[in-house]
N, C-alpha and C positions, 0 to 999 in steps of 0.2 A: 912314331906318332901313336898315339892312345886313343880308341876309339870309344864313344857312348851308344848305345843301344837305349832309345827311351822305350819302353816296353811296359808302364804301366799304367794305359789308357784301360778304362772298363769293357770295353768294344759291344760300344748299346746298337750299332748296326746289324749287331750277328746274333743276338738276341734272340730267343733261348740258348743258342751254340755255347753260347758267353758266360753262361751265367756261374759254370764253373771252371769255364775250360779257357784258359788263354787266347785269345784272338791271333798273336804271332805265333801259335802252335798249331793255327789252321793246316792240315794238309796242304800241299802242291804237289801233286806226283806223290814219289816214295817220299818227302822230309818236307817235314814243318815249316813254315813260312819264315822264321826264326833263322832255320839254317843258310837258308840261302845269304840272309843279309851276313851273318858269319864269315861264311865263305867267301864271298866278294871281299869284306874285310882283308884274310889271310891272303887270298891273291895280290893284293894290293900291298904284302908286307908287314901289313900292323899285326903285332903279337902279345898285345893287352888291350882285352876289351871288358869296359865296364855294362852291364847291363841294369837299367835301374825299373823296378820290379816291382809291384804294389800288391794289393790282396788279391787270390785265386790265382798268383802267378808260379808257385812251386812247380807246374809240371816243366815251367822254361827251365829252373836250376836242376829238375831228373835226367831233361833231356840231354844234358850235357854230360853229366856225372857218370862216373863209371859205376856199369851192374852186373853186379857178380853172377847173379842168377842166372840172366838173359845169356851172358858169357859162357857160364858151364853148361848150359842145355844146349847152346849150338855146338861148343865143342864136343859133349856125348853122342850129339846126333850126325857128326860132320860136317856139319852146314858153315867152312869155312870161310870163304867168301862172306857169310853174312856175318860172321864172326869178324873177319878182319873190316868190315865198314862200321861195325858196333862199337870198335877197339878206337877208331879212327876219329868219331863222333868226341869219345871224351877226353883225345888226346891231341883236339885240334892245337887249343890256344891257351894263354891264362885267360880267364875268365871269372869275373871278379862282378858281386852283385851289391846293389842296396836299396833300397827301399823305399821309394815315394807313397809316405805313412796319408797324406792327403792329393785326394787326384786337383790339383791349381794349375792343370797346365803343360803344355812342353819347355815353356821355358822353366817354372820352376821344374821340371825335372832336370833339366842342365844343371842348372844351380846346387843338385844334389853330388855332381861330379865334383866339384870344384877342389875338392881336396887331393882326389884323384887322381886329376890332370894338373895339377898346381899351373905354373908359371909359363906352359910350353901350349902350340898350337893344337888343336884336336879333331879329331872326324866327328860328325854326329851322323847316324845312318837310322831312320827311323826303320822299324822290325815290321810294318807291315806293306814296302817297298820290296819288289824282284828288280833285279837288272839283268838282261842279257848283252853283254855287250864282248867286246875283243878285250880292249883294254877294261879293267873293275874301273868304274863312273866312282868311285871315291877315288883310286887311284890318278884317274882325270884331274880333279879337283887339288886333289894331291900336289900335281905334279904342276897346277897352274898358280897354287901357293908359295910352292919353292922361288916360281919368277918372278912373284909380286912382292911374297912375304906379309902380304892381305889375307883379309877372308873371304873366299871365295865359294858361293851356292849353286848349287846344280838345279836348272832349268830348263824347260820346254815350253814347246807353245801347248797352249790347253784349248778344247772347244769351249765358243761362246757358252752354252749350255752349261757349262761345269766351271766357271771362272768363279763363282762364288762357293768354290768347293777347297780355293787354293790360296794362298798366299800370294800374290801379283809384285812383279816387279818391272820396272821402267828402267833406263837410262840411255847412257851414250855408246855406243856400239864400235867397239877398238877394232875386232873383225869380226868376222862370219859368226864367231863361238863366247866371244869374251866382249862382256857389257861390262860398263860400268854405272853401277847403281846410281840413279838420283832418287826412287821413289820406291817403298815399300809399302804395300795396304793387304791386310791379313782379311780375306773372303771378303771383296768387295762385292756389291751388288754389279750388274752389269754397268749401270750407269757410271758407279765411284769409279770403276778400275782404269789405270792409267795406260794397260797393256793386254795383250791377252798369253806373256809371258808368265808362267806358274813355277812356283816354287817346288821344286823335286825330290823332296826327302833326303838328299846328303848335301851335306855341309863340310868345310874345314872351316873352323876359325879360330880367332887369333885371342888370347885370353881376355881382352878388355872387354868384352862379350859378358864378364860375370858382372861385374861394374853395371853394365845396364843394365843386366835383369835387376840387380836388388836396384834400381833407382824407377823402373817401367813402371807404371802403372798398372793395374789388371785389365784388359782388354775384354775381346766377346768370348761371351759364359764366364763371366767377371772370372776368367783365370788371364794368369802369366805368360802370355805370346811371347814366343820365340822372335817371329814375326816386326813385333812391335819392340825386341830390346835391339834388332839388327840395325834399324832404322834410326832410333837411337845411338845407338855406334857410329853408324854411315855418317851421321854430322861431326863428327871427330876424327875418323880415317877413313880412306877410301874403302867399301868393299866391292868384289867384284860376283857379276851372275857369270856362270860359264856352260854355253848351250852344247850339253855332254854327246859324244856317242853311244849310241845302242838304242835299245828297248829297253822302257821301264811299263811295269806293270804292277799294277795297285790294288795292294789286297784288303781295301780300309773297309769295302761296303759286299753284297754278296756279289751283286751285280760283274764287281772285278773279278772276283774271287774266279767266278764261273769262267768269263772270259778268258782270263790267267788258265786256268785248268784244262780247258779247251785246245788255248794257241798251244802249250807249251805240249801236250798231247800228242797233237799232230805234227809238231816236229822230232817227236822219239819217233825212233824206225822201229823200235819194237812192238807200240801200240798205234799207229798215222794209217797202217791199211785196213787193220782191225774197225780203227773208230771209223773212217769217210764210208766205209760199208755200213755201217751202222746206219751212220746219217741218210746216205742215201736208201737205204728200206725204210728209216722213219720217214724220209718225206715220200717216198711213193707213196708210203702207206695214208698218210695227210692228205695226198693230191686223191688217190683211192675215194677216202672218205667223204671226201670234199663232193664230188664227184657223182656218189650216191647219193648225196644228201638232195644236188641241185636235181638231180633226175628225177 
């Protein structure tokens, strides 16, 4: 299976970060926000991935690329290890780019695959989604395709507070994990939303998914919902939501970013004693402050 990476949103939330610099090239730890979704890819098996790319997005196609530069000065200096993870970066997968010349959307950026993926089923894994899970949450998806032969979405439940940040989906509930869609609404208000089930950034679906986008209509911020060509689809074939294992963590606003950078922190052993020390003398030092102020 061939996967998309849509990758070329402006990212007006990071704003100045953004203005030259890629939003899925945000740090997390030691690698870009970009790799991670990569990697869950490669775990999961898939060994062609398309990434589709728009303007100020060149540092995604360096990061991949092999550099001779970076290469010969660790080898001069010894610094193997970091040499064989450099080595490793541009020799993950194919990796194959193009170009969404007008930002209209995530759905039309699908629709820029379409030559790519021709006639067969596909992942789509947005690039500004982490997952921490056992099983790759594409790989989940993956494997709930093979049974249906459907398209199947990766979802959780979201807070009230955030439900007009997501995609919402409804329906009939086969077990614990596997719904079957009757209702799709891309950032409903609280009132419109039929569920407090949100759409999770990976997808498999099944090619008739192109078919609707060029028939959808442009949706909210007059672009091409993804959202809104699935829903389309759904009255034609079944699709299914499937409520994934793991953590997902969302790198679209800073807010996430921050919490992302935090959790995953504290669970390296190399930096988790470092940092709770940290926190703990800033907040004495806060309750300190605090402290003298009321005195």
């Amino acid at each position: 299976m061939k996967a998309i990476i849509p990758a070329a949103g402006m990212g007006l939330r990071f704003l100045p970060i953004t203005k030259e610099q890629p939003k899925e090239m945000i740090p997390v730890m030691e690698k870009p926000t970009i790799q991670y979704v990569v990697e869950e890819a490669i775990e999961a098996g898939i060994d062609d991935i398309l990434i589709v790319t728009g303007r100020n997005k060149r540092a995604i196609v360096d990061h991949f690329d092999k550099s001779f530069e970076i290469e010969d000065a660790l080898e001069r200096l010894g610094k193997l290890e970091k040499l064989e993870e450099i080595r490793r970066i541009s020799n993950m997968v194919d990796i194959h780019y193009i170009r969404q010349k007008t930002p209209r959307g995530l759905g039309d950026a699908i629709m820029r695959a379409r030559k790519h993926v021709g006639d067969e089923p596909f992942a789509v894994m947005l690039g500004d989604t982490i997952n921490i899970s056992r099983e790759p949450v594409i790989g989940q998806l993956m494997r709930v395709h093979d049974a249906t032969g459907m398209s199947v979405i990766a979802v959780e439940e979201v807070p009230r507070k955030k439900i007009s940040d997501y995609g919402i989906v409804d329906g009939e509930w086969i077990d614990d994990r596997l719904m079957r869609i009757r209702e799709l609404v891309e950032k409903p208000s609280l009132e419109e939303a039929p569920s407090n089930i949100g759409i999770a950034g990976r997808y498999v679906l099944t090619p008739e998914i192109f078919d609707c986008l060029e028939n959808v209509r442009p949706g909210r911020g007059n672009e091409i919902q993804l959202t809104d060509a699935i829903r389309l689809m759904n009255e034609e074939v079944e699709t299914y939501a499937y409520r994934f294992e793991g953590r997902r963590y969302d790198i679209g606003d800073m807010m996430g970013w921050l919490k992302t950078l935090f959790e995953l922190s504290l669970r390296d052993p190399e930096y988790s004693a470092e940092l709770i020390a940290l926190v703990d003398e800033v907040l004495s030092k806060d309750r300190d402050d605090r402290d003298e102020t009321s005195a």
